[in-house]
N, C-alpha and C positions, 0 to 999 in steps of 0.2 A: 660471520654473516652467511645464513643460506643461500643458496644457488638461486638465483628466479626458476620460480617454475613455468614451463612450457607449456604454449597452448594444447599439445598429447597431454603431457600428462595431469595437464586439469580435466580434460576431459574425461580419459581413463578412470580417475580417481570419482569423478563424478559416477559413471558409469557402475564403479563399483561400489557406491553407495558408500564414501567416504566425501571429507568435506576436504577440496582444495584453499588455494589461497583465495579465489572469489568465486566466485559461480561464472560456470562457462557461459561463453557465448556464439551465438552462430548466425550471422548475420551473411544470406545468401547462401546457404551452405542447402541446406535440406529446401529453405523457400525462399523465395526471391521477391522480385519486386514487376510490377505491372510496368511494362516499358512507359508507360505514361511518367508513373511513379517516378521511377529511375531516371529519369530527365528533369522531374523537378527540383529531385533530390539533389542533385550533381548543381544544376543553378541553381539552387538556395544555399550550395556550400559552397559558391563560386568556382567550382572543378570543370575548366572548360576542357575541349576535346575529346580523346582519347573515341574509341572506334564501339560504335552500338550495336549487340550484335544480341540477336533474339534467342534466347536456351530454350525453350518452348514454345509452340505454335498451340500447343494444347492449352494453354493458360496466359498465354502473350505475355511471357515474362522475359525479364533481360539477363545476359549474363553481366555479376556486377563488376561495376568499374575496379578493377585492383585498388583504386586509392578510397572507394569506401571501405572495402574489405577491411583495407589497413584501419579508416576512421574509427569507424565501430568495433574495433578488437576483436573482430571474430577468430575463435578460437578451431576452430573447423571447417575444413574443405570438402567439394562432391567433385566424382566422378562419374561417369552417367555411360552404362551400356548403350549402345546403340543400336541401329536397324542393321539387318543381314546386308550382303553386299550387293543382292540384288534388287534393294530399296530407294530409288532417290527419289529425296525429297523434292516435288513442285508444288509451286504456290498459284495458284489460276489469277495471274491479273484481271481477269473478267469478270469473276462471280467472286476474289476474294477466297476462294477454298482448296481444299488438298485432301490426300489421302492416303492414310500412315500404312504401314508395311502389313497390316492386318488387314487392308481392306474396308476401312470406316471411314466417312466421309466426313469432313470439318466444313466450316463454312461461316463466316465474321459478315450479319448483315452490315450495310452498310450505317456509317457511323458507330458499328457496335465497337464494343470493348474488348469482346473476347470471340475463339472460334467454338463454337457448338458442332459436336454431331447430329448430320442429318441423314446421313448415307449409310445403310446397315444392311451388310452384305446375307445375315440370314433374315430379314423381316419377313414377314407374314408368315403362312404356312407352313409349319419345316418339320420334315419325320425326324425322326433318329437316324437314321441312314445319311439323311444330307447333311446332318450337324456332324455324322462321324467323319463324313467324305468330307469338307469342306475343307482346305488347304492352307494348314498354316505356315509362318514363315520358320525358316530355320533355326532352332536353338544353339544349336552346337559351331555356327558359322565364326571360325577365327578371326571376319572383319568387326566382329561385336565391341573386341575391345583391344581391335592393333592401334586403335588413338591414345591408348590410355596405357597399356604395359610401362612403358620407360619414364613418363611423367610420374607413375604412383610408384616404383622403384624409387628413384630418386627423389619425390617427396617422404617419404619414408627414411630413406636415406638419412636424410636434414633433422628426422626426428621432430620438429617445431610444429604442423597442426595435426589433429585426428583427421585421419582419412574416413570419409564414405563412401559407398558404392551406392546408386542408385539404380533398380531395378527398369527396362527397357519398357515396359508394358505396365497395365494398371492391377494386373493381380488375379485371382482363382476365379472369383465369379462378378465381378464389373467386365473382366474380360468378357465374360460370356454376356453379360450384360450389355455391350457395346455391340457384340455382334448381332443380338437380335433386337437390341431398344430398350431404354429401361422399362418404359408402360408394360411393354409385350411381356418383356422376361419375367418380371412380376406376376403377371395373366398366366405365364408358364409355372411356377412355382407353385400354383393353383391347379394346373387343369389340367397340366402335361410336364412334369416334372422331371421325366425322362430325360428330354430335349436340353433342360440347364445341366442336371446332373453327366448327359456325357459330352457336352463342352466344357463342364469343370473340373471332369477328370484329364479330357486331353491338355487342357491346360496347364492341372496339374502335370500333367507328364512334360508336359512341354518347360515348367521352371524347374522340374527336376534335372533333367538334361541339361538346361541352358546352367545351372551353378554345378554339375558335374564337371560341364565343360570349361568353365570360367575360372572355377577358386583351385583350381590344381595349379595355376599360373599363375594368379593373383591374389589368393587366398589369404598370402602371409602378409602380405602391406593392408592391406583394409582392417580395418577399427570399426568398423559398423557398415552394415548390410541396409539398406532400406528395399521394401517390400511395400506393395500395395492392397488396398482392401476396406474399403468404407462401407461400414456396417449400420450407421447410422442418422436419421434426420435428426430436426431441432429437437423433436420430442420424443422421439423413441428408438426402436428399431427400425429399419429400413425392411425387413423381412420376419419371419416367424424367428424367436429364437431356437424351438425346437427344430428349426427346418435346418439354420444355420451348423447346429448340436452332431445333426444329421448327414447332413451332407458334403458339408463343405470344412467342419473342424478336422475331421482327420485327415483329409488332403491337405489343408493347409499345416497342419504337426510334419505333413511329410515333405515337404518345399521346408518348414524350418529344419528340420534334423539334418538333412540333406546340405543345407546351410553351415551348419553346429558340426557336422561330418569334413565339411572341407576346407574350414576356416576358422580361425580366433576370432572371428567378428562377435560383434553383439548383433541379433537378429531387431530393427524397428519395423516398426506396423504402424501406415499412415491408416487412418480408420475414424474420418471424421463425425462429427455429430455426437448425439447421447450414444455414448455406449460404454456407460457402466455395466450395465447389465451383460456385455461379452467381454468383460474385461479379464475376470475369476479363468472362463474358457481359451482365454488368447496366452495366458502365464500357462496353462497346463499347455498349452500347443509349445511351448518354449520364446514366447515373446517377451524380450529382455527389455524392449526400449517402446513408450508408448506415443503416437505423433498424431494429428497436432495440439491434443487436449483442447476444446473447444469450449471455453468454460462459460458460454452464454448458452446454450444445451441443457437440456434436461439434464438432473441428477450428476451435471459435471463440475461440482462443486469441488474448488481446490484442495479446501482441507478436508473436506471427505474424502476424497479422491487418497490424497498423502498420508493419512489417518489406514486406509483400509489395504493399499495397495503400497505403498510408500516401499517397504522392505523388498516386494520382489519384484519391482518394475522404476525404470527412470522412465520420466518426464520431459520431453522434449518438446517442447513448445507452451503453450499455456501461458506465453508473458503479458498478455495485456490483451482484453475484448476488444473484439473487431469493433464492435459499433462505439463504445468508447475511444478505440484508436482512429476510427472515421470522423467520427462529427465530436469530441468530445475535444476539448482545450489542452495546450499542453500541461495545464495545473493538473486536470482532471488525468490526462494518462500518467505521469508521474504518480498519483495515488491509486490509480491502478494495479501498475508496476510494481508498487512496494507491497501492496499486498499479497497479489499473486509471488511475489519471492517469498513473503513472507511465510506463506502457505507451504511455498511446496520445495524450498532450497535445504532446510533446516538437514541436515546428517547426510547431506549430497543426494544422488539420485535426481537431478535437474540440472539440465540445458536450459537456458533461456534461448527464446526465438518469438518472435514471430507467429501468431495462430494457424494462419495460412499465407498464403503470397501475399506481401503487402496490395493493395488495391490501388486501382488506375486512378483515386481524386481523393486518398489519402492526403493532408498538409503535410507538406517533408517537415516542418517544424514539430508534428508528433512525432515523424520516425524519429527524429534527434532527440525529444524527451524519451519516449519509451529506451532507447539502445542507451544512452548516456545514463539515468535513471536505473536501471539494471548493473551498470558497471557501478554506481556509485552506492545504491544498497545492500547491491550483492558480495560485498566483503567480509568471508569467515573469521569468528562466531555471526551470523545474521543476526541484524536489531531489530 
């Protein structure tokens, strides 16, 4: 009798575009669930207790409860960079808001769901001079990941999930996006292009640094890198592509090499919306792993998708449409499900997950069809 194989080395074997014993899965690992969610989830499985503790203020998500971890089989763990050491986080019991180590302002109107940015430390006016003077936080600062050293040794150690790293900040040019607004930055990529182009190079220099400084020490336990970078709406690009071609591809090749330079990881790119059309440019950057495949998106058609790209890129995410996993029946995500594995598991190269964070009034009875529903199709040869 064979050995069972380990949640690493399904994913690995995914990764490398071989077929494991099922299709992996990663349940909390890269996305989570809306603290809403994650409460209802836990009493609809009758899992009382255990301590609520929030991973993100940027998307009000929870960290999951260890005993879904276990329910759902997720095959894959995150580890998450943090802020430099002269960051602490407050939460303004007054207004509800906060403000991350960049200098962006959050803010959850009341009764809302999530925190929006509202506070944008370059708005309005900004030469080149103030976007180059403007101060950012430290890359190279050793409290980024003294939480994580001896936990990702020793999960490594165990051998039993893939490690991820997840990247501290949202990426090359959202960063700069956040700092001066998305409307603006936009109006900037038109009028004054300067202004994005040398916030996106500090940037870039800034995730240079920060993974010089990181993967000398952690490089060998991490399985996969996560990266940020959303390139596209429901229907198209978010920006010119020739602008993207121009500007921002070859900084971004240099954050991945830099990557590929000091670590065994696989390099993923969360990069939601339609964006096929930078898919071709994100493989020649060195993007090995694509997130969160949006397959309700323009031109984000799974078997096109696995048809065109299939060979030189996995698939991490793309198990079941939102709007189907929102208001759709558990019958309906369950056919979902099977098709989207169907689509895109066939010779490995897919993770299932999750599109993006499960939402705040998602029925937990879909998340059990969609995660159940995937384990149960997802057994190589796929039918």
């Amino acid at each position: 009798m064979p050995q069972p194989m380990t949640s690493r080395q399904r994913v690995l074997m995914a990764l490398n575009h071989e077929e494991p014993d099922r299709l992996p899965i990663d349940f909390g690992g890269r996305h989570s669930l809306h603290v809403y969610a994650h409460r209802a989830l836990k009493q609809y499985l009758g899992l009382e207790g255990g301590e609520e503790v929030v991973r993100s203020y940027l998307t009000y998500t929870a960290e999951p409860d260890p005993r879904l971890i276990e329910r759902f089989h997720s095959d894959a763990i995150a580890f998450q960079v943090r802020a430099a050491s002269g960051y602490e986080f407050r939460l303004d019991p007054v207004d509800d808001s906060w403000t991350d180590e960049w200098g962006i302002g959050y803010h959850r109107p009341p009764d809302g769901l999530y925190y929006d940015p509202y506070k944008y430390p370059l708005a309005g006016e900004v030469t080149v001079a103030q976007a180059e003077a403007y101060p950012f936080p430290d890359p190279r600062d050793p409290h980024r990941i003294a939480h994580i050293v001896e936990p990702l040794k020793a999960a490594h150690a165990t051998g039993e999930k893939a490690l991820m790293l997840n990247s501290p900040t949202v990426g090359i040019w959202m960063t700069a996006f956040y700092l001066r607004g998305l409307e603006q930055s936009l109006m900037d990529l038109a009028l004054q292009p300067e202004v994005i182009e040398v916030l996106a190079e500090r940037t870039t220099r800034w995730f240079v640094d920060l993974w010089e400084a990181v993967l000398p020490e952690i490089g060998e336990y991490v399985d996969i890198i996560q990266m940020e970078g959303d390139l596209g709406g429901q229907y198209g690009p978010l920006f010119s592509p020739k602008l993207f071609r121009q500007m921002f591809k070859p900084r971004l090749r240099r954050v991945f090499d830099t990557i590929h330079k000091h670590s065994r990881a696989k390099v993923k790119l969360h990069a939601c919306g339609s964006v096929y059309w930078a898919i071709p440019d994100l493989i020649d950057c060195g993007m090995d792993v694509l997130n969160p495949v949006q397959v309700n998106a323009a031109d984000m058609d799974t078997a096109r998708l696995k048809r065109e790209f299939g060979k030189d890129i996995t698939f991490w995410g793309g198990g079941c449409d939102t709007i189907v996993l929102q208001s759709g029946t558990p019958e309906e995500v369950r056919a979902e499900v099977t098709r989207r594995v169907r689509d895109l598991a066939p010779g490995g190269g897919f993770v299932f997950c999750s599109i993006h964070n499960i939402q705040a009034h998602v029925p937990p009875e879909n998340i059990v069809a969609m995660f159940d529903t995937a384990r149960e199709v997802g057994v190589y040869p796929i039918k």
